[in-house]
GUTORTOR-32506 format. One line per field, with one value per residue (C-alpha): residue in three letters; x, y, z. Coordinates in steps of 0.1 Angstrom, whole numbers, always signed. Each point is the difference from the previous one (the first is absolute). Layout:
code = c(ALA ...)
east = c(X ...)
north = c(Y ...)
up = c(Z ...)
% end
This chain:
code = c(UNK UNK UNK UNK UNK UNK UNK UNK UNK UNK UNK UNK UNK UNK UNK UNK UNK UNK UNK UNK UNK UNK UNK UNK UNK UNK UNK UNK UNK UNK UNK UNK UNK UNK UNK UNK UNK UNK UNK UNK UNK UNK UNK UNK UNK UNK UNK UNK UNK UNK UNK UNK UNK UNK UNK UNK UNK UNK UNK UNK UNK UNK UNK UNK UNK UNK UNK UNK UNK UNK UNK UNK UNK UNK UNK UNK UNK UNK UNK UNK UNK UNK UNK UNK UNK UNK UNK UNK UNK UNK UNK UNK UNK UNK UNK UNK UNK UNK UNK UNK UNK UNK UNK UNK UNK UNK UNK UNK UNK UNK UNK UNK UNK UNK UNK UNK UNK UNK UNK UNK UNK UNK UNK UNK UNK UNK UNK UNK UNK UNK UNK UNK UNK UNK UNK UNK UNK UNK UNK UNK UNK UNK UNK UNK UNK UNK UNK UNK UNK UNK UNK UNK UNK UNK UNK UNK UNK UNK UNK UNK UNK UNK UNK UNK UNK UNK UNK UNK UNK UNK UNK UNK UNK UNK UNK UNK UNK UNK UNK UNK UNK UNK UNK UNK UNK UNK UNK UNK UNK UNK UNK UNK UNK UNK UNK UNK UNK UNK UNK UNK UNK UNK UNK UNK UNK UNK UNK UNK UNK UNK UNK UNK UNK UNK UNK UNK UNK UNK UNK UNK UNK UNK UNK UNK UNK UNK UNK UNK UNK UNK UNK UNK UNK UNK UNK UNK UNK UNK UNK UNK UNK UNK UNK UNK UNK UNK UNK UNK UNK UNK UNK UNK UNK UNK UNK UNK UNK UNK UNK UNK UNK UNK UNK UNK UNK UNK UNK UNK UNK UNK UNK UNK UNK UNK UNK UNK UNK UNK UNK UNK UNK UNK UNK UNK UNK UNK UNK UNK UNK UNK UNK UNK UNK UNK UNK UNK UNK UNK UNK UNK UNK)
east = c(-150 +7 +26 +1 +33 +5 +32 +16 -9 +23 -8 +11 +35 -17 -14 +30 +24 -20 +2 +37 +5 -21 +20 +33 -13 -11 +34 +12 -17 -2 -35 -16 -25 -10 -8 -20 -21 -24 -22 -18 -19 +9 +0 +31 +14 -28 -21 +5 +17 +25 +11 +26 +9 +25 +22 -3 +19 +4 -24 -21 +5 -16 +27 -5 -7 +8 -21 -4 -11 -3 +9 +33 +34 -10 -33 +21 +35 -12 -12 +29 +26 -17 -3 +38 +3 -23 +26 +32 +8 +34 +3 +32 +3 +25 +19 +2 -22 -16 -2 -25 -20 -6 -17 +10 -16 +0 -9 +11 +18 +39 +11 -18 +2 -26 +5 -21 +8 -15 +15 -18 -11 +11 +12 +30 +13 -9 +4 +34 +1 -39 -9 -30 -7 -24 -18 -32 -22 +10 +36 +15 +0 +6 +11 -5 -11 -36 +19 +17 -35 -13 +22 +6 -42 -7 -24 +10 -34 +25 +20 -29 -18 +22 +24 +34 +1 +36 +16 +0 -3 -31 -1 -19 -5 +0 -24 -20 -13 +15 +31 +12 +27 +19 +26 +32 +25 +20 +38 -3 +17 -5 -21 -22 -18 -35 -14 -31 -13 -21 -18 -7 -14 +0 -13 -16 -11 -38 -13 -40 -22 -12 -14 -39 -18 -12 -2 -13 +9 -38 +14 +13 +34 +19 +34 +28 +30 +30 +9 +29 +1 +25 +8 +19 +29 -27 -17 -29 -20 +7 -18 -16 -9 -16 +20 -16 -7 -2 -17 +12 +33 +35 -15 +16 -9 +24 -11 +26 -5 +24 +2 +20 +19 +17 -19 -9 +17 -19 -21 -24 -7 -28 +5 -30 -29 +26 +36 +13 -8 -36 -14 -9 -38 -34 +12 +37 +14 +35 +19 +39 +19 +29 +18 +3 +3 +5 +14 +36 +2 +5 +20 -36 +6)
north = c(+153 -32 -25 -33 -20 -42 -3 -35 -2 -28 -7 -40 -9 -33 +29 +18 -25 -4 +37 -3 -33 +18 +34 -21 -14 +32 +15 -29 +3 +36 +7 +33 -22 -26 -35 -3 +28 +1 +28 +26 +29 +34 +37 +28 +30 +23 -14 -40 -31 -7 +14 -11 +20 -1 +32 +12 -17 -32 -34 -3 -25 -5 -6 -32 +11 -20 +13 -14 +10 -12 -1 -15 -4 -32 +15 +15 -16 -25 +29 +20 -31 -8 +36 +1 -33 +23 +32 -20 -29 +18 +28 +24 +15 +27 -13 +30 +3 -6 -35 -23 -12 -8 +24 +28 +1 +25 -10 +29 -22 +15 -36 -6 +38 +10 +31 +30 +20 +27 +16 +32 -4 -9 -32 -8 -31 -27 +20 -11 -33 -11 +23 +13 +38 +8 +36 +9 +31 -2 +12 -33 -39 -23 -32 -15 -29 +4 +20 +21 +7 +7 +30 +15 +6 +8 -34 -27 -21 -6 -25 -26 +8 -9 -27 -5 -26 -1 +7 +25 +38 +13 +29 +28 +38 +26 +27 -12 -38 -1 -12 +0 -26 +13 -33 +7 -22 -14 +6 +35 +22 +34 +2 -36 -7 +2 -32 -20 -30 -32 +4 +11 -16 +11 -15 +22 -6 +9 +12 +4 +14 -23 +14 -5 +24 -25 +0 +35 +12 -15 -6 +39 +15 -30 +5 -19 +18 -14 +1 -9 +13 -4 +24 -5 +20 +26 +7 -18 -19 -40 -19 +9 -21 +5 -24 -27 +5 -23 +20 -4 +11 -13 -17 -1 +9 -4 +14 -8 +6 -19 +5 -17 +30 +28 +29 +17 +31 +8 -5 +18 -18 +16 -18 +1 +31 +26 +12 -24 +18 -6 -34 -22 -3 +5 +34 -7 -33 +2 -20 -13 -9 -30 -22 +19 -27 +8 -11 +9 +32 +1 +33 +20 -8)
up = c(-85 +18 -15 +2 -7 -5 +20 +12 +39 +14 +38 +7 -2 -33 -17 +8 -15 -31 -10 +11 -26 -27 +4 -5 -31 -14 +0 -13 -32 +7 +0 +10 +23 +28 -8 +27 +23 +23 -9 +21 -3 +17 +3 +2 +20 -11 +24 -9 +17 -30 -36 -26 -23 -26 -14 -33 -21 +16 -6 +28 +23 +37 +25 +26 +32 +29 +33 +36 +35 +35 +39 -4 -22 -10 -17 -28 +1 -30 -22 +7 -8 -34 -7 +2 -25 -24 +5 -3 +18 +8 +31 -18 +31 -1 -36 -26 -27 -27 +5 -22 +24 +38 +27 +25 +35 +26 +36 +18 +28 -12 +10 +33 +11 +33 -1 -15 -31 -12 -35 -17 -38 -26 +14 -15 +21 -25 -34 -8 +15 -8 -27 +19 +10 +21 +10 +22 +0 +35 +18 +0 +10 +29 +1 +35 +22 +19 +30 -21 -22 +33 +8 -34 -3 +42 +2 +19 -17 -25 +20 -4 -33 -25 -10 -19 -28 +0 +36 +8 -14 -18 -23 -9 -11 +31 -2 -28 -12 -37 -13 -32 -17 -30 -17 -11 -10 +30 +2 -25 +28 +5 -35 -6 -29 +4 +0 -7 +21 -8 +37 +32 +26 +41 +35 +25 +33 +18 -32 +17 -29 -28 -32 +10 -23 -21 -39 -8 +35 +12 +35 -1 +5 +13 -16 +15 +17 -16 -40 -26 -34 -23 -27 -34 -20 -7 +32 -14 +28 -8 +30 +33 +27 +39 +16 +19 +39 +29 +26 +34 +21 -11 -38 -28 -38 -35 -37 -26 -39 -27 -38 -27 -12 +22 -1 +34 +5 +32 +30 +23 +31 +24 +33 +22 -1 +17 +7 +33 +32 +13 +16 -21 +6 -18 -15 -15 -15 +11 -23 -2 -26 +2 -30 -35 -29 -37 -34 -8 -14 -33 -19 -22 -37)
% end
């Protein structure tokens, strides 16, 4: 059965301001809704563009997604700055949790670093100091500029495809094309609290494949290569998304979801239609990921 879900789309930094200003207001007067959304119609991970979908036990409420794509940093810096303003205008950095409010990044660029790294999973490096976890059906992770991406998967194509948004290491999974974010609560130690957060957005560069099936799938199989879905407390599915692509070497694509309340436990990112190795030509998508953005997590109630 197909699904169809009325989910706040914002895609212009006015419309993205106004959701921002009604959000505000609604957790003023603590609300469980938007003053203001721009409604649209779509379709989830069994086979559809988009689905929100709320946990038992919990009001529904559709998250605002902020969404952008295009040949350069300047097609999505806009989106991704007032997507931080709807997170928490405050970056926490490295400062111990759990803090009330404010946002935790991840660029992968260790403070300017050129050089490659390549950890095995679980990843652990941001758990204490982030509150994020992240694991792979694959045998690890690399975080490395375009030379470095180059050697670590044998294809020197990947010197030109793809393009940092933050100088200048990109990430992804080795030996596979999923990761998976688990939130903790930064600063717990060798033991964090598991945590809950109120989104997640990411940027990813020379995203290729569009979702062009068409309502119904009329235009056939079409699926795009590159998905985010974030899951609450009880592993129940709470939104999916394709995420926007920009065909065309060296673009670059950003999906980010907010809610008023903290409660995404996890994520499941699919990036591009197979593990990193092969060209990227009319058979594979090979997709990158860079900057990680979310809420501060927040200790599960």
């Amino acid at each position: 059965m197909r699904h169809q879900t009325n989910r706040p789309l914002v895609s212009t930094s006015d419309e993205q301001a106004t959701i921002i200003m009604h959000m505000r207001a609604a957790q003023l007067v603590a609300l469980f809704g938007i003053g203001l959304m721009l409604t649209g119609c779509g379709e989830g991970a069994n086979g559809n563009s988009a689905l929100a979908q709320q946990n038992p036990g919990k009001d529904f409420v559709a998250p605002v997604v902020f969404q952008a794509a295009g040949p350069n940093i300047a097609s999505i810096q806009s989106t991704i700055d007032q997507y931080r303003t709807a997170l928490g205008a405050t970056n926490n950095g490295n400062a111990p949790g759990p803090l009330a409010s404010g946002r935790r990044e991840i660029n992968w660029d260790g403070g300017g670093s050129t050089a490659t790294s390549v950890v095995g999973t679980p990843f652990t490096g941001f758990l204490a100091i982030r509150g994020a976890l992240f694991t792979t059906t694959g045998t690890g992770f690399v975080q490395a500029p375009l030379a470095g991406l180059a050697e670590t998967f044998h294809n020197d194509t990947y010197l030109t495809i793809f393009q940092p948004f933050s100088p200048q290491r990109l990430f992804s999974p080795i030996d596979s094309n999923v990761t998976e974010a688990q939130f903790f609560v930064p600063g717990g130690g060798d033991a964090p609290l598991p945590a809950t957060s109120t989104g997640f957005g990411a940027v990813f560069t020379d995203v290729d494949l569009p979702d062009g099936s068409g309502p119904g799938d009329k235009n056939g199989n079409r699926k795009a290569s590159t998905l985010i879905e974030c899951f609450g407390t009880d592993g129940g599915l709470l939104y999916s998304s394709f995420v926007p692509a920009s065909p065309g070497d060296t673009s670059v694509s950003f999906l980010g979801i907010v809610y008023l309340d903290a409660r995404i436990a996890r994520v499941r990112i699919t990036s591009g239609d197979t593990a990193p190795g092969p060209n990227d030509d009319g058979s594979h998508d090979i997709v990158m990921m860079d900057d990680f953005l979310y809420g501060e997590p927040r200790p599960i109630l």
